[in-house]
C-alpha positions as CSV (number, residue, x, y, z in Angstrom):
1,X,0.0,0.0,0.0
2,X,2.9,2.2,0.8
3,X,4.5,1.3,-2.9
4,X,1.2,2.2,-4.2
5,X,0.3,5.6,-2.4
6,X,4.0,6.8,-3.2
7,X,3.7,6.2,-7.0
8,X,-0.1,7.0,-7.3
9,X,0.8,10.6,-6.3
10,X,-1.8,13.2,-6.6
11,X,-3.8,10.7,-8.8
12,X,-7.6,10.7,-8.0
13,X,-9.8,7.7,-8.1
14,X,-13.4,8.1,-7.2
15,X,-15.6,5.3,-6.3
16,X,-18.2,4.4,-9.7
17,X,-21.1,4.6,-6.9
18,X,-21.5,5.2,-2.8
19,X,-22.6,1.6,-2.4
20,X,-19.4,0.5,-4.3
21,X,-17.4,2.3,-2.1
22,X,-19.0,1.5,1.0
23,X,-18.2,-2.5,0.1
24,X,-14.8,-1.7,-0.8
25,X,-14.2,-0.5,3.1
26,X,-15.7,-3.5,4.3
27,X,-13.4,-5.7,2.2
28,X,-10.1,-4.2,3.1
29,X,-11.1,-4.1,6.6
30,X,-12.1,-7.6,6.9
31,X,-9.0,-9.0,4.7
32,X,-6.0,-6.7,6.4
33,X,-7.8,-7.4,9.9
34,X,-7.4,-3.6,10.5
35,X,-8.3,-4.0,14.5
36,X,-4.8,-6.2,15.0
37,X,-3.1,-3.5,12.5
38,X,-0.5,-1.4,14.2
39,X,-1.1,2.5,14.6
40,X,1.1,2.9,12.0
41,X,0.0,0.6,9.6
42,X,-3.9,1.8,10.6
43,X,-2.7,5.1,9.1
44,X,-1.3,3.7,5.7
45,X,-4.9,1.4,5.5
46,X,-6.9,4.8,5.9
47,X,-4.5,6.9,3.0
48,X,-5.5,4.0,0.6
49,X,-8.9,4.0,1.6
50,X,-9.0,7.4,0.8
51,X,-7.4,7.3,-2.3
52,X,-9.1,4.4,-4.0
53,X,-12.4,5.6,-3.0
54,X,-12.4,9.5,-2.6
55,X,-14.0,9.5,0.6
56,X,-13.0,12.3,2.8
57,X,-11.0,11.1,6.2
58,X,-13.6,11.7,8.2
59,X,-16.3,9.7,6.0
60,X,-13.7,6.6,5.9
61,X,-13.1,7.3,10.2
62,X,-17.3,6.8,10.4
63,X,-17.4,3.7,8.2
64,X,-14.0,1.9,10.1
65,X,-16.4,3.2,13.5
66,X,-19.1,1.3,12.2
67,X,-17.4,-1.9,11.3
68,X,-16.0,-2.2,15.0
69,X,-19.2,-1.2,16.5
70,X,-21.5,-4.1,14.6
71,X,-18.8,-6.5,13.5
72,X,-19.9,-6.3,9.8
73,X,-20.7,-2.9,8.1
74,X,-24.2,-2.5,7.3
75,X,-25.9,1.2,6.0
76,X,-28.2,3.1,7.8
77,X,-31.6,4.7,6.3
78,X,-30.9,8.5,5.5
79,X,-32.6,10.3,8.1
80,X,-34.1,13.5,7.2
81,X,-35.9,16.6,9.4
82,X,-39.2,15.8,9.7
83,X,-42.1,19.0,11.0
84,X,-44.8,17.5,12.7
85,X,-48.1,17.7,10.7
86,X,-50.6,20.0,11.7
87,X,-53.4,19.5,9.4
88,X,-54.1,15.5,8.7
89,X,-55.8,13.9,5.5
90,X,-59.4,14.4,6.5
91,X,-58.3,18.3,7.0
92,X,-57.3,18.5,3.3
93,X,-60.7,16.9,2.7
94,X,-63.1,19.1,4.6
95,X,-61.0,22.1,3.1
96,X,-62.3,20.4,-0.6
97,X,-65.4,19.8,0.5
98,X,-66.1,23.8,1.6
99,X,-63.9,25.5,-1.6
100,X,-66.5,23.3,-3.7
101,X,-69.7,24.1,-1.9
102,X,-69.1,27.4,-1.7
103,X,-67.3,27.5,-5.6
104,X,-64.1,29.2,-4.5
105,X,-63.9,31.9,-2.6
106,X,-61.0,33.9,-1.7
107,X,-58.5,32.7,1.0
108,X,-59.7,35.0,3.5
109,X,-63.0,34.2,3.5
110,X,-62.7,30.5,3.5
111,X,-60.8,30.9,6.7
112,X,-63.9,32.9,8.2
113,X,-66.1,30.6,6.7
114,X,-63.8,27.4,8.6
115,X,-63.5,29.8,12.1
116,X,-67.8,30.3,11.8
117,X,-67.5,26.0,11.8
118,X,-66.3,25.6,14.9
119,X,-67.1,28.8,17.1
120,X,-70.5,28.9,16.1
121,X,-71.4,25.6,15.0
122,X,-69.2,23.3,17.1
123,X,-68.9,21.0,14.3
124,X,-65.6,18.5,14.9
125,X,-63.9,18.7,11.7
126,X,-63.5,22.2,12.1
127,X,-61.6,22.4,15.2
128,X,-58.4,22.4,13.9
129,X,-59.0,24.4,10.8
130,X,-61.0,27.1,12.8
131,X,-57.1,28.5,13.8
132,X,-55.4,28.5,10.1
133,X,-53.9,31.1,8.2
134,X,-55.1,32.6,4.7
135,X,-51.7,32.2,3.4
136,X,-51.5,27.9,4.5
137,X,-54.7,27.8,2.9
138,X,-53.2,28.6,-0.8
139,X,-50.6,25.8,0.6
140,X,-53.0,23.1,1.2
141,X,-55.1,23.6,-1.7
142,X,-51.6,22.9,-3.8
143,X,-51.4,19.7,-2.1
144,X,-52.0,16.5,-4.0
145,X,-54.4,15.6,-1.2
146,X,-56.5,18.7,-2.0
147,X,-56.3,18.3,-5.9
148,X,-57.3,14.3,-5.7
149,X,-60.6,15.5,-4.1
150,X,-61.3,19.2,-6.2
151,X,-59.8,19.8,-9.6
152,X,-60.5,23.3,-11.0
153,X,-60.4,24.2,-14.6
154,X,-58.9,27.1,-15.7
155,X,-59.5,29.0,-19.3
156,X,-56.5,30.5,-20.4
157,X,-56.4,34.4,-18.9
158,X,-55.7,36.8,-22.0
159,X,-52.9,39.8,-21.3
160,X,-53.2,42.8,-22.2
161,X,-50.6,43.6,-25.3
162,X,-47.3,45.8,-23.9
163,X,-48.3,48.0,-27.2
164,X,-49.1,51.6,-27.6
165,X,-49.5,54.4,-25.1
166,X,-52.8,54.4,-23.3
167,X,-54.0,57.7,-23.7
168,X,-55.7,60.3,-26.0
169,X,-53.6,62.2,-28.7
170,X,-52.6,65.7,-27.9
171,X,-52.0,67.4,-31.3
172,X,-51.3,70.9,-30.4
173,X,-53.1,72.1,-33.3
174,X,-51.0,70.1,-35.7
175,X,-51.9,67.9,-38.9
176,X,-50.9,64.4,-38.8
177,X,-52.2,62.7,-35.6
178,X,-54.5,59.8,-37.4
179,X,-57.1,57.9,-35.9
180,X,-58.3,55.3,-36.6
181,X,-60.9,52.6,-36.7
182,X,-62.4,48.9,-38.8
183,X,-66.0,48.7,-40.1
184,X,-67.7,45.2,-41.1
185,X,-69.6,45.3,-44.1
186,X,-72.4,42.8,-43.5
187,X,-72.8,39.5,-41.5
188,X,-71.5,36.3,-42.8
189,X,-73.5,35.5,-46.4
190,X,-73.8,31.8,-47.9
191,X,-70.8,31.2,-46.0
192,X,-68.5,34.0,-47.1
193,X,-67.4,36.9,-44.7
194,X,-68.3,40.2,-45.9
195,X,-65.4,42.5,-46.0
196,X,-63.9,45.3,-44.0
197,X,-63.4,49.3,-44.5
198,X,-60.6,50.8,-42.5
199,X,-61.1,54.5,-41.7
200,X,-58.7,57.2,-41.1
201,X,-59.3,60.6,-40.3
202,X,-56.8,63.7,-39.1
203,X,-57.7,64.9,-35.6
204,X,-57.0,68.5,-36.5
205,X,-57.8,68.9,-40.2
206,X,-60.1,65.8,-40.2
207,X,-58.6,64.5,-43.7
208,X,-59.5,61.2,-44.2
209,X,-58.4,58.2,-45.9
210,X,-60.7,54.8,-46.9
211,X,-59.0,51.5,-47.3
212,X,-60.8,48.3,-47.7
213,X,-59.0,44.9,-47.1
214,X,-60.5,41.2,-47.3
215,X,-59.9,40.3,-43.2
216,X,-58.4,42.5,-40.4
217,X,-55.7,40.0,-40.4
218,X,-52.2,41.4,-40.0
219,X,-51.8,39.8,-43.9
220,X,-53.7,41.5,-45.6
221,X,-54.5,44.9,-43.6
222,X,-50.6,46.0,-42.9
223,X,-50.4,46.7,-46.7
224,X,-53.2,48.5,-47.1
225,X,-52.5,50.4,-44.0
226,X,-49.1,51.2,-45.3
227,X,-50.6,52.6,-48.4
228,X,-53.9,54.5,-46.4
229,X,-51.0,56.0,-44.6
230,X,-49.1,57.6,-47.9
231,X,-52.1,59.2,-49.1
232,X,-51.8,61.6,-46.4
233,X,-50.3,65.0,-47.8
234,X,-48.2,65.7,-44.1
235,X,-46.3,62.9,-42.4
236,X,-47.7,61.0,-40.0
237,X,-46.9,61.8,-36.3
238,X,-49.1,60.1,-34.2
239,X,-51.3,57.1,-34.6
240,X,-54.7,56.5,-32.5
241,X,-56.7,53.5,-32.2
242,X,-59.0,51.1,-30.1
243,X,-57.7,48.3,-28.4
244,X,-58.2,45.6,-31.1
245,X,-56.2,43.2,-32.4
246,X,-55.8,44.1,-35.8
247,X,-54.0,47.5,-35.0
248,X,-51.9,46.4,-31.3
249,X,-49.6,43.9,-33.1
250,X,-46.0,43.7,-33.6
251,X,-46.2,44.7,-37.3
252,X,-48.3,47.5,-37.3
253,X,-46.0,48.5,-34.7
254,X,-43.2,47.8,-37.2
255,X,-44.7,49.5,-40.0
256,X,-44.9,52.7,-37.8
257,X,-41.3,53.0,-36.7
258,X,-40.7,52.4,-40.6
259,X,-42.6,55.3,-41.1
260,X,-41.2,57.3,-38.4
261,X,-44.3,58.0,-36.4
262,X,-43.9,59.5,-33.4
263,X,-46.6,58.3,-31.4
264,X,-49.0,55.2,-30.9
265,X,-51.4,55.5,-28.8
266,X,-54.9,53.4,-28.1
267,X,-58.0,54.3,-26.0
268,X,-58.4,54.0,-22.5
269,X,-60.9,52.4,-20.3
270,X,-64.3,53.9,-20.6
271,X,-62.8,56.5,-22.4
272,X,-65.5,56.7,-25.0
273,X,-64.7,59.6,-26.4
274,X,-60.9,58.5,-26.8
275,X,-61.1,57.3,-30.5
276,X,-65.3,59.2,-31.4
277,X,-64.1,61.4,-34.4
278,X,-63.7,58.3,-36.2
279,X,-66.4,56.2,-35.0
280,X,-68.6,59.3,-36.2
281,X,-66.8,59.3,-39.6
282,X,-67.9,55.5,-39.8
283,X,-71.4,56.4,-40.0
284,X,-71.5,60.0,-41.4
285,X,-69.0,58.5,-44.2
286,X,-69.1,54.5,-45.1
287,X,-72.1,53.0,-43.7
288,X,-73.8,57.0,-45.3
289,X,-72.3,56.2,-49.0
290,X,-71.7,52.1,-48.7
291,X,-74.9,50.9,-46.7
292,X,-75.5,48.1,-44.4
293,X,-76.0,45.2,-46.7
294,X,-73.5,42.2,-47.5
295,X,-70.2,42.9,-49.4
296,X,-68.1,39.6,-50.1
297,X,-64.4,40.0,-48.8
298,X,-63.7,38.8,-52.4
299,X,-64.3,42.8,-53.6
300,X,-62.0,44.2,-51.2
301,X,-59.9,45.0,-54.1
302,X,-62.5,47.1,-56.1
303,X,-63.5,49.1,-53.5
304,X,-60.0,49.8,-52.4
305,X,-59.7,51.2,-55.9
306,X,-62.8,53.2,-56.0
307,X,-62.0,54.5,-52.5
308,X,-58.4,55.7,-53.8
309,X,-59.3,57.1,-57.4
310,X,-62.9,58.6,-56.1
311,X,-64.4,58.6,-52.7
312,X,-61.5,59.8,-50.8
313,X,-60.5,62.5,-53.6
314,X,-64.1,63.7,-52.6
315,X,-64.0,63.6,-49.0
316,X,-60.7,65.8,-48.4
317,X,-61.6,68.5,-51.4
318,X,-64.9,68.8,-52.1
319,X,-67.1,67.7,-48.9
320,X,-67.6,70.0,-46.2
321,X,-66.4,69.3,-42.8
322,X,-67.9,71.0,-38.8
323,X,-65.3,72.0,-36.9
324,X,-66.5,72.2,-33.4
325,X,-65.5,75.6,-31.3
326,X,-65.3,74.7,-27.6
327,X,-66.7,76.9,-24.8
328,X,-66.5,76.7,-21.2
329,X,-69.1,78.0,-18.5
330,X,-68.2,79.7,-15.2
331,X,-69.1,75.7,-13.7
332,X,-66.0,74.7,-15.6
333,X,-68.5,72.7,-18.8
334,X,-67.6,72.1,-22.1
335,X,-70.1,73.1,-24.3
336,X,-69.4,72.2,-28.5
337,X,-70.8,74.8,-30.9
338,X,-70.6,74.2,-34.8
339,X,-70.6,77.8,-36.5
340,X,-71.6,77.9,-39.6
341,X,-68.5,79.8,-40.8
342,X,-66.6,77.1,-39.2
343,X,-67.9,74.6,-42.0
344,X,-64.8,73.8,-44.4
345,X,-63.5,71.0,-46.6
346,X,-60.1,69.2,-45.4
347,X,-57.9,70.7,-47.7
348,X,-59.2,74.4,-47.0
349,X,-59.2,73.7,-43.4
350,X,-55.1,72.6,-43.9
351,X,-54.5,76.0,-45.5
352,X,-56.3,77.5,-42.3
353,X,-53.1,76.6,-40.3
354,X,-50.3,78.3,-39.8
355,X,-47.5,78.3,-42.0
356,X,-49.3,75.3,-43.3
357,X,-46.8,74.3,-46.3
358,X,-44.3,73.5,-43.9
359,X,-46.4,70.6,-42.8
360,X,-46.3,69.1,-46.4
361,X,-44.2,65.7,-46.7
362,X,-41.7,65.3,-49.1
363,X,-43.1,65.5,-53.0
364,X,-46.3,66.9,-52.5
365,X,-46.4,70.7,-53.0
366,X,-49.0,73.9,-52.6
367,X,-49.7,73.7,-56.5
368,X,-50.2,70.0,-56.4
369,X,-53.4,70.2,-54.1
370,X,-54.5,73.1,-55.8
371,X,-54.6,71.6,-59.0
372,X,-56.8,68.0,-57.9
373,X,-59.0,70.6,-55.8
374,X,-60.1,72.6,-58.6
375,X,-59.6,69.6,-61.4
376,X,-63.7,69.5,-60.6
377,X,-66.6,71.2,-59.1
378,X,-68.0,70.0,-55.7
379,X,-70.8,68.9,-57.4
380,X,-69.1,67.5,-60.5
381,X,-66.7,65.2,-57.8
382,X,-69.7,64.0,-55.9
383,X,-71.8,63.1,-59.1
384,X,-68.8,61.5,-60.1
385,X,-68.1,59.2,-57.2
386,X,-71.9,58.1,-56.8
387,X,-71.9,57.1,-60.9
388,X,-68.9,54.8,-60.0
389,X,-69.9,53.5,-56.5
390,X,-73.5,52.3,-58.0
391,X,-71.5,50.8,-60.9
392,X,-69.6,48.9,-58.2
393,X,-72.2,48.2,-55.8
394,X,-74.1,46.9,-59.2
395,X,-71.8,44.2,-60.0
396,X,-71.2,43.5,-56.1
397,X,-75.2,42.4,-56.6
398,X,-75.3,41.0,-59.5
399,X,-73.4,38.4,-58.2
400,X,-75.7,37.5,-55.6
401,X,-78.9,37.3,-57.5
């Protein structure tokens, strides 16, 4: 063993398992007779120990203990801290048995409900559950005891989306904070979904912008958001809508940091008033010039074409628009008054503002809007979009009968 400890060195050997280890003691011990070893030779015995098992001294000083004590090394049970139980089986089961009668009620008023058992109706299950904490409750109702007697059923909890600023736009009497909202066009027909108008509108100058897409799926409404959005004559600085789906996603997100928008922003919590220029513009506009009736998402693409080349040429040059004057009382109310020299289209309310060129994006210029705003009449452009719309709106039909 000597030979073998002095060319072993600082070699280390490790035993494959703790029960291979253990026997590996028992053996030396019982073949070198360690008890009628000398001190010396007891030391050597324990060094090799050590070595061909990579117990620590003391570990192989327990084991050699052992051996002398009981004559032949046998290994004792781990023994673990164990807390003395409180609340027993039948516990757990009377807990079950109230969170099911009475369908789950908070923590704290189970535990009155357990304390009311005992101090007011004496009955025995109760006695130990009468003194327990809200917090052990939540601990016993995750116990396997509790779940084998009452299984609840979640539904999957929605979040809200980490998306947009929840708030109202502030403008500051500045073009190019948009708003805006979906309408459906018509219920479900022969088992074809009708299709859907997205509406934009400027919150200072109130120029608005149609689109139509097939779904409000981020497929197909992110292009025709994208191109809504050019049609604008100013850049775009702030975005406003509702909290659906179809506008609080990552890539309408996407497409407004492409476009350099400033802010996005959706209503607030019984705000209703948070997003109501463009729910008005829904009804005074689309459902006013389109209807009610069933439209099959397979003419998105029309209308999206009459929208661009008529109706919305219409709307921001030729059609009239209130802008409300605000008044408040000596009680602090806001009172909305619609003047009727306050009555202008879009484009002449834009040249209302000041210095109002400057707010022109890139390529479009003075002479350019001049020149599609007196191309026609007012009453030449609306004649014109209601010829085409009940050419469209014809064929839409004719389908169907």
């Amino acid at each position: 063993m000597s030979c073998f400890l002095a060319a072993s060195g600082s070699m280390e050997i490790q035993a494959p398992s703790a029960e291979q280890g253990r026997r590996i003691v028992a053996e030396v011990l019982a073949a070198l007779r360690y008890s009628e070893l000398s001190k010396g030779e007891k030391g050597t015995v324990r060094r090799y120990l050590m070595r061909v098992t990579g117990y620590s001294r003391a570990q192989i000083t327990r084991l050699i203990s052992q051996s002398r004590q009981v004559g032949k090394w046998k290994p004792k049970p781990a023994r673990r801290q164990k807390f003395p139980t409180r609340y027993r089986q039948a516990d757990i089961e009377t807990l079950a048995q109230v969170d099911a009668a009475h369908q789950g009620l908070s923590g704290a008023a189970i535990r009155r409900l357990l304390q009311r058992g005992w101090e007011v109706f004496r009955d025995p299950p109760f006695e130990r559950l009468a003194g327990i904490s809200v917090s052990h409750i939540y601990n016993l109702r995750r116990s396997q005891t509790y779940r084998k007697h009452r299984l609840v059923y979640k539904t999957t909890q929605s979040r809200p989306a980490a998306i947009g600023e929840r708030r109202r736009p502030d403008p500051q009497g500045l073009p190019g904070w948009v708003r805006v909202d979906t309408v459906h066009q018509g219920d479900p027909r022969d088992g074809k979904p009708g299709l859907y108008h997205i509406n934009a509108v400027d919150t200072v100058t109130q120029w608005q912008v149609v689109g139509c897409v097939e779904s409000i799926s981020e497929r197909h409404l992110v292009p025709v958001l994208e191109a809504m959005l050019h049609q604008f004559p100013f850049p775009i600085r702030g975005f406003h809508s509702d909290n659906g789906s179809e506008f609080i996603n990552h890539r309408v997100a996407r497409l407004l940091e492409k476009l350099r928008v400033e802010e996005f922003t959706k209503s607030r919590a019984n705000r209703s008033n948070d997003n109501a220029l463009v729910e008005g513009k829904n009804g005074a506009v689309v459902r006013k010039y389109i209807g009610y009736g069933h439209l099959g998402a397979e003419h998105a693409e029309a209308f999206q074409r009459f929208y661009m080349t008529y109706l919305n040429p219409y709307l921001n040059f030729h059609r009239p628009c209130g802008f409300a004057q605000v008044e408040v009382n000596e009680r602090g109310q806001r009172r909305r008054r619609y003047p009727v020299d306050q009555y202008r289209t879009p484009y002449e309310k834009l040249q209302t503002l000041p210095d109002w060129q400057t707010h022109l994006k890139a390529g479009v210029t003075a002479e350019r809007l001049a020149q599609q705003a007196n191309a026609l009449t007012d009453t030449e452009s609306a004649q014109r979009m209601q010829q085409a719309r009940d050419r469209l709106l014809a064929r839409c039909r004719a389908l169907y009968c």
